[in-house]
VEXBAPA-490264 format. One record per atom (N, C-alpha, C): x, y, z; residue in one letter. Coordinates in steps of 0.2 Angstrom, whole numbers, plus 5000, padded with zeros to 4 digits. Layout:
// residues N
XYZa/...
END
This chain:
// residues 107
543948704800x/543548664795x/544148624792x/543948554793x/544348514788x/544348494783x/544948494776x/544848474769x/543848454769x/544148384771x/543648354770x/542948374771x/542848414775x/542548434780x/542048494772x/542648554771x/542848624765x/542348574760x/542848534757x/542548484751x/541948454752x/541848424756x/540748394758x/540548484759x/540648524760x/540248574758x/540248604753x/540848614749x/540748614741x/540448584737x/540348534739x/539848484736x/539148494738x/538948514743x/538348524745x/538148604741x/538448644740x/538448704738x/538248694730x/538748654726x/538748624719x/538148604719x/537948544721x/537448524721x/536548554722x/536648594727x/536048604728x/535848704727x/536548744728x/536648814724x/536748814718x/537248774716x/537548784709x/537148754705x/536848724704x/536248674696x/535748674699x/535448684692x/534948664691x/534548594696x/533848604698x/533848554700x/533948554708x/534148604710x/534548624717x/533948624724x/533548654720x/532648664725x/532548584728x/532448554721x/532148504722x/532548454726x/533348434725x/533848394729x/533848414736x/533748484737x/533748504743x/532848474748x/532248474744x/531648454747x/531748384748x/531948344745x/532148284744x/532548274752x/533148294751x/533548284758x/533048304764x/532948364762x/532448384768x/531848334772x/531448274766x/530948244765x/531248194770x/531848134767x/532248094770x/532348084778x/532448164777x/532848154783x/532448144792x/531848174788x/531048164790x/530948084793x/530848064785x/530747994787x/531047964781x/531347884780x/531347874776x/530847844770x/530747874763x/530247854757x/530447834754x/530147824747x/530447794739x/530047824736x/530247824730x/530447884725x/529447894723x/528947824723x/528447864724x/528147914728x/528447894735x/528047934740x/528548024739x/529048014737x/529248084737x/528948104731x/528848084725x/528448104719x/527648144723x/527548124725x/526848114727x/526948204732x/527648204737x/527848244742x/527848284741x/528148274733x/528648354730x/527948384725x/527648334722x/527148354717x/527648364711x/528148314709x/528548334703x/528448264698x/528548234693x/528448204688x/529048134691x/528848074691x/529248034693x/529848014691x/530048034684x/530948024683x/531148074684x/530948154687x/531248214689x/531348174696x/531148164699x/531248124707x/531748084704x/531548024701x/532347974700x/532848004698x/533048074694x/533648104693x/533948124698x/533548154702x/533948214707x/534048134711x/533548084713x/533748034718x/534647994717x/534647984710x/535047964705x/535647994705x/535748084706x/536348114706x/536448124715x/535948134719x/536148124726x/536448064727x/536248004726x/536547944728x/537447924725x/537147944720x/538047964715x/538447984718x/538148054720x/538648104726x/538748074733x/538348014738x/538448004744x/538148044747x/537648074745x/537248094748x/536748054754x/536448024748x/535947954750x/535947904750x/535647854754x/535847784753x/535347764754x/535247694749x/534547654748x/534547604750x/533847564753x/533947504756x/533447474751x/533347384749x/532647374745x/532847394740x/532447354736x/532347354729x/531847374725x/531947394719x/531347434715x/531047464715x/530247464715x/529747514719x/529747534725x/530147454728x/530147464735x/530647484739x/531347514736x/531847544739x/531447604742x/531947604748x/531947674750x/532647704753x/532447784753x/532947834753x/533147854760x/533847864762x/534047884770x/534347944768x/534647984773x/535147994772x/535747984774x/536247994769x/536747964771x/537347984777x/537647914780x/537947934786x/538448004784x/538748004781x/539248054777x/538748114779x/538248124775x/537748204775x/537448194784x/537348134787x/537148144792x/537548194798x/538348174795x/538848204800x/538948284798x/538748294792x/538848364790x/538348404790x/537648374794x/537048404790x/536948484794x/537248494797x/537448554801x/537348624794x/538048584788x/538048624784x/537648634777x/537048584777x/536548544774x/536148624775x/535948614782x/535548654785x/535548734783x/536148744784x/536648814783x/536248854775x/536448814771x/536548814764x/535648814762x/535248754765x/534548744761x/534048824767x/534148824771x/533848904776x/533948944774x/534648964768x/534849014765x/534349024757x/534348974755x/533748964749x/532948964751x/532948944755x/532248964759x/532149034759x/532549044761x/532349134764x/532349164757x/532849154750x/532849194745x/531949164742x/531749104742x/531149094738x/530549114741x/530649114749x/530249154752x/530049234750x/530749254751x/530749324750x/530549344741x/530649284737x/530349294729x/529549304730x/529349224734x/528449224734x/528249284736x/528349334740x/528249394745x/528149454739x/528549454733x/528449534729x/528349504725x/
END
């Protein structure tokens, strides 16, 4: 594994383990990478409140996460080439929180 390589997963770990807000960056990617939407339609996706969607969209594009094409309502979300080459470890880190929130809803 390289720096670079170490470091984009740090950041993916920070981001979506470590804060607040981690569930939802993580559905978001997850959403994206599906198709891409704008910040309505993942409102609408997530069932969450529409400037909770522009934050989390807000601190993923910060970080290079994502990348936007269009304007205003009409922007929409990809993911970015960067997370696209890493998403191996995207995948690694969001199935590991999957199985913890699975394994909550269960008991």
């Amino acid at each position: 594994m390289t720096l670079r390589t170490r470091s984009f997963r740090q950041l993916l770990l920070w981001l979506i383990v470590g804060s607040r807000g981690g569930v939802n960056r993580g559905k978001i990617i997850e959403a994206i990478k599906k198709e891409p939407l704008n910040a309505n339609q993942l409102r609408i996706l997530l069932e969450v409140d529409y400037r909770t969607v522009r934050h989390h969209i807000d601190v993923l594009e910060k970080n290079h996460l994502i990348t936007s094409m269009g304007e205003h309502y009409g922007k929409v979300y990809f993911v970015s080439q960067e997370l696209e080459q890493n998403f191996g470890d995207f995948e690694e880190i969001w199935n590991g929180i999957v199985k913890k929130l699975n394994k909550k809803g269960q008991e």
